[in-house]
MARKOL-937297 format. One record per atom (N, C-alpha, C, O, CB): residue in one letter; x, y, z. Coordinates in pm, whole numbers, padded with zeros to 5 digits, always signed. Glycine has a CB too. Example, Ala and Ser with C-alpha at 12.3 -4.5 7.8 and 13.67 -1.06 7.14 Angstrom:
A+01319-00569+00780
A+01230-00450+00780
A+01320-00330+00780
A+01424-00332+00846
A+01131-00447+00905
S+01285-00225+00708
S+01367-00106+00714
S+01290+00003+00787
S+01341+00114+00804
S+01408-00060+00572
% end
This chain:
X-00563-00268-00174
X-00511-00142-00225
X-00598-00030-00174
X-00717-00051-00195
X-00505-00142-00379
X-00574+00077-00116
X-00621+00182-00098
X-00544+00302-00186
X-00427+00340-00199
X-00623+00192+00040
X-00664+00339-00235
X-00687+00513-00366
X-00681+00625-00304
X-00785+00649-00243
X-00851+00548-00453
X-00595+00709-00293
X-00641+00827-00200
X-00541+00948-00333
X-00437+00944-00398
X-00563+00810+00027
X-00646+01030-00313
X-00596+01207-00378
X-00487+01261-00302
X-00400+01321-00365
X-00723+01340-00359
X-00479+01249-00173
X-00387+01253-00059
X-00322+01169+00018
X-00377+01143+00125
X-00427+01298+00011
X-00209+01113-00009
X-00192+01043+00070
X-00099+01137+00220
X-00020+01230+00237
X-00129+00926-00014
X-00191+01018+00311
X-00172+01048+00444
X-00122+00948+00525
X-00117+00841+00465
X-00279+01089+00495
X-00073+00943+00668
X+00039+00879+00739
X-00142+00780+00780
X-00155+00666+00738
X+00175+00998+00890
X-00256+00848+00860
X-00320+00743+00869
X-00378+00675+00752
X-00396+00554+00765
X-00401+00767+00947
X-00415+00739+00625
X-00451+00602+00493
X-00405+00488+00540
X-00475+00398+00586
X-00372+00610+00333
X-00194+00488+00523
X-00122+00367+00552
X-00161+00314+00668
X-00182+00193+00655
X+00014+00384+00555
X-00180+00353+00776
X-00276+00296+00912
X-00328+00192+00845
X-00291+00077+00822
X-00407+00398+00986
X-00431+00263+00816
X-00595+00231+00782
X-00597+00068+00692
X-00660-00036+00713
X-00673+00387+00656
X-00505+00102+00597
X-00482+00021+00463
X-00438-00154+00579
X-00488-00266+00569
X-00303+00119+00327
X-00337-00106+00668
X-00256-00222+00723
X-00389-00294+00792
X-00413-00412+00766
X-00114-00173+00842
X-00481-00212+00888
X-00619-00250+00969
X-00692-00332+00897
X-00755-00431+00934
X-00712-00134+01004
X-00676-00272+00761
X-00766-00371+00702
X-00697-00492+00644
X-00771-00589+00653
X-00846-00308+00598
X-00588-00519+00590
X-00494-00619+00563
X-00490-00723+00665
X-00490-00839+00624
X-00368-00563+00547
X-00484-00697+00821
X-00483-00762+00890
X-00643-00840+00890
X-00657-00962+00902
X-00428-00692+00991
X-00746-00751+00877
X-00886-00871+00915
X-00868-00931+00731
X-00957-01009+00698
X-01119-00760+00975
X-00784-00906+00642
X-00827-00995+00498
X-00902-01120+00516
X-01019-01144+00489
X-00697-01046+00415
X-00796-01205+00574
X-00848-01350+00571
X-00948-01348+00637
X-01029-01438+00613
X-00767-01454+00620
X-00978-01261+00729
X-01137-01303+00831
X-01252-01311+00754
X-01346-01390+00759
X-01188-01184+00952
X-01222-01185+00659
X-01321-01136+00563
X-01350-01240+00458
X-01464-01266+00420
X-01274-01008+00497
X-01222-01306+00408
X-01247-01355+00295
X-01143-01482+00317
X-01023-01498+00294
X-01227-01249+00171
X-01237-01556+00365
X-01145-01709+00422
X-01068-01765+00346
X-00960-01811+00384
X-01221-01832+00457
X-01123-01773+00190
X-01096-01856+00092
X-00962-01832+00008
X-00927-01909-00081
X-01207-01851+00014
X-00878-01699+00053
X-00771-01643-00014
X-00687-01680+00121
X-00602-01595+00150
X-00786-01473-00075
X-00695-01784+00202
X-00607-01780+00348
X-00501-01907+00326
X-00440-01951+00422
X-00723-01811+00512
X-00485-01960+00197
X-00349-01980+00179
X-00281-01931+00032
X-00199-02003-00025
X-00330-02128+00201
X-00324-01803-00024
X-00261-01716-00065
X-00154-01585-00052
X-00230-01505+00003
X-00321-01706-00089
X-00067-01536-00062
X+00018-01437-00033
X-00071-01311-00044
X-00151-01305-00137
X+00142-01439-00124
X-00060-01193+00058
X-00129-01105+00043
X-00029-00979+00078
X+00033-00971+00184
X-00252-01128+00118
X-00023-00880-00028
X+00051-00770-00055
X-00007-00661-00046
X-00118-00667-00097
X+00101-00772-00159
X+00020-00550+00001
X-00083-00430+00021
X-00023-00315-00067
X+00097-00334-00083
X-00100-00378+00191
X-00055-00233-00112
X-00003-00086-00212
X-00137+00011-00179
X-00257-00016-00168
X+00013-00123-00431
X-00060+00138-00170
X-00129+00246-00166
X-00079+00305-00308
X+00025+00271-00365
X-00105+00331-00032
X-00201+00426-00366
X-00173+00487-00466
X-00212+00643-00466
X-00285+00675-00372
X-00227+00415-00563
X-00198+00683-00502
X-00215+00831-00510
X-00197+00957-00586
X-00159+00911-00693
X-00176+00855-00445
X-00200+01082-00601
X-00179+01211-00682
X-00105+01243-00610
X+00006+01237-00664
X-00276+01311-00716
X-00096+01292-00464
X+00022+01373-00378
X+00014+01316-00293
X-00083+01246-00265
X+00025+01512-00339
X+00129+01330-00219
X+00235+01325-00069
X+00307+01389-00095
X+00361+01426-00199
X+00311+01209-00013
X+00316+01422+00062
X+00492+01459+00125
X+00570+01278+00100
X+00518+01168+00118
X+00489+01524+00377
X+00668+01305+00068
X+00761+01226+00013
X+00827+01163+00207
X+00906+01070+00218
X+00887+01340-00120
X+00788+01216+00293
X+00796+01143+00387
X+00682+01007+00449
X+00707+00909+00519
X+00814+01239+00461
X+00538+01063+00379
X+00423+00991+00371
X+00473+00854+00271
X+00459+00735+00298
X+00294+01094+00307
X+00539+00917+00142
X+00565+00766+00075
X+00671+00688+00135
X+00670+00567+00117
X+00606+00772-00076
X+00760+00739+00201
X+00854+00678+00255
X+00787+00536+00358
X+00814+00416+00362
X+00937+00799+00331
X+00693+00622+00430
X+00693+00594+00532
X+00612+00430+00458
X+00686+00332+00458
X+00627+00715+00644
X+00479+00413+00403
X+00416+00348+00384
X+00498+00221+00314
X+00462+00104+00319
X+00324+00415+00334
X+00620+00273+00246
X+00742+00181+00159
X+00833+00105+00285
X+00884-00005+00263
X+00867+00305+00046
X+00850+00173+00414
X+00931+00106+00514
X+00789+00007+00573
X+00820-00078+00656
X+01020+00233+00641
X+00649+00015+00538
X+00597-00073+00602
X+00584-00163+00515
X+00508-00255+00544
X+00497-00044+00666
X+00632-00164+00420
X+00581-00313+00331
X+00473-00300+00203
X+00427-00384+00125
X+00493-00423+00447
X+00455-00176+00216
X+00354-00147+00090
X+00419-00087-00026
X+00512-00007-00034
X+00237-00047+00126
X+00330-00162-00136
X+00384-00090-00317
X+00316+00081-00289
X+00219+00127-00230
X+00259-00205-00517
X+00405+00123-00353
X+00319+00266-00341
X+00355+00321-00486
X+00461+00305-00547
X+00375+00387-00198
X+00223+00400-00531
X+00216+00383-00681
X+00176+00523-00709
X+00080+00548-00637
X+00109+00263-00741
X+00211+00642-00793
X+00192+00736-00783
X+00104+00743-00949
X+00134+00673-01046
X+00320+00808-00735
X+00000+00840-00946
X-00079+00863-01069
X+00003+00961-01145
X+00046+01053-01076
X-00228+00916-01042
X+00030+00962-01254
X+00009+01064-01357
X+00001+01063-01453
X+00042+00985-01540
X+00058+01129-01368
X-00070+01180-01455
X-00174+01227-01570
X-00236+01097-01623
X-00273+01028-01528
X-00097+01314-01703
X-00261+01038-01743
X-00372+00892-01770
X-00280+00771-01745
X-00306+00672-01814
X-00446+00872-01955
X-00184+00763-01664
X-00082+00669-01609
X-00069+00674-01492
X-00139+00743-01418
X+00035+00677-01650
X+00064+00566-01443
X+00065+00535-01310
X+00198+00450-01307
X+00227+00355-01380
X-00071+00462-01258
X+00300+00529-01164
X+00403+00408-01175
X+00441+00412-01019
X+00445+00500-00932
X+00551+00434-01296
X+00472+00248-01025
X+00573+00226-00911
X+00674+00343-00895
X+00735+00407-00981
X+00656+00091-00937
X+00675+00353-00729
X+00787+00455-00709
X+00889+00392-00594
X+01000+00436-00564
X+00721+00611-00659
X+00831+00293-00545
X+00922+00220-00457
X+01063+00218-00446
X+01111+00223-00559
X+00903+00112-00473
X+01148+00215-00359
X+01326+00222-00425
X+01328+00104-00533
X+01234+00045-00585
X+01476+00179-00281
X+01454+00091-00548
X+01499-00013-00619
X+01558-00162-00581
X+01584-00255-00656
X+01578+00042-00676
X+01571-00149-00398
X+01572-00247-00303
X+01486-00270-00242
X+01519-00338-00145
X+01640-00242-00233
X+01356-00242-00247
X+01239-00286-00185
X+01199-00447-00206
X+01193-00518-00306
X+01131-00195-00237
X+01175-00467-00073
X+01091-00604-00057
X+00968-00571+00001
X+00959-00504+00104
X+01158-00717+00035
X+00860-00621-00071
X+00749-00620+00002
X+00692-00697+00103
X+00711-00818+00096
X+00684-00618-00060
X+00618-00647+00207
X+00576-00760+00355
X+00456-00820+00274
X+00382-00759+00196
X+00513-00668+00548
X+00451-00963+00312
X+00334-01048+00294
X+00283-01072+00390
X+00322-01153+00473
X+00345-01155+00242
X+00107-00951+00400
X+00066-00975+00488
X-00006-01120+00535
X-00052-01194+00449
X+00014-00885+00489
X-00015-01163+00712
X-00111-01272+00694
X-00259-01242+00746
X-00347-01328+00734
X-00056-01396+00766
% end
């Protein structure tokens, strides 16, 4: 999961870069399913789009809460 105040087109980059070395990092979760979500306070609503067509939960803060904003047909990618 990556936290950002802003979400931005590279965060979602960034978030996938690291999804991809998971298992290198951490061998022992390498026959587990691995799901990625970004979360945040703001975007452009093209930024959430975008991170939702790659396979990530994307989760918006507010105020002392927090919710899924994903469509309602979303499947998420399991990264390997």
């Amino acid at each position: 999961m990556e936290v950002k105040t802003t979400l931005r087109p590279r965060d979602v980059k960034r978030l996938e870069e690291k999804l991809a070395r998971f298992r290198e990092w951490l061998p022992a979760y390498s026959g587990h399913r691995l799901y990625g979500a970004v979360a945040y306070l703001e975007a452009d609503e093209s930024v959430v789009r975008h991170a939702e067509r790659r396979g990530l939960f994307v989760i918006r803060a507010t105020g002392s809460s927090a919710s899924i904003v994903n469509e309602p047909d979303f499947r998420p990618r399991a990264f390997s």
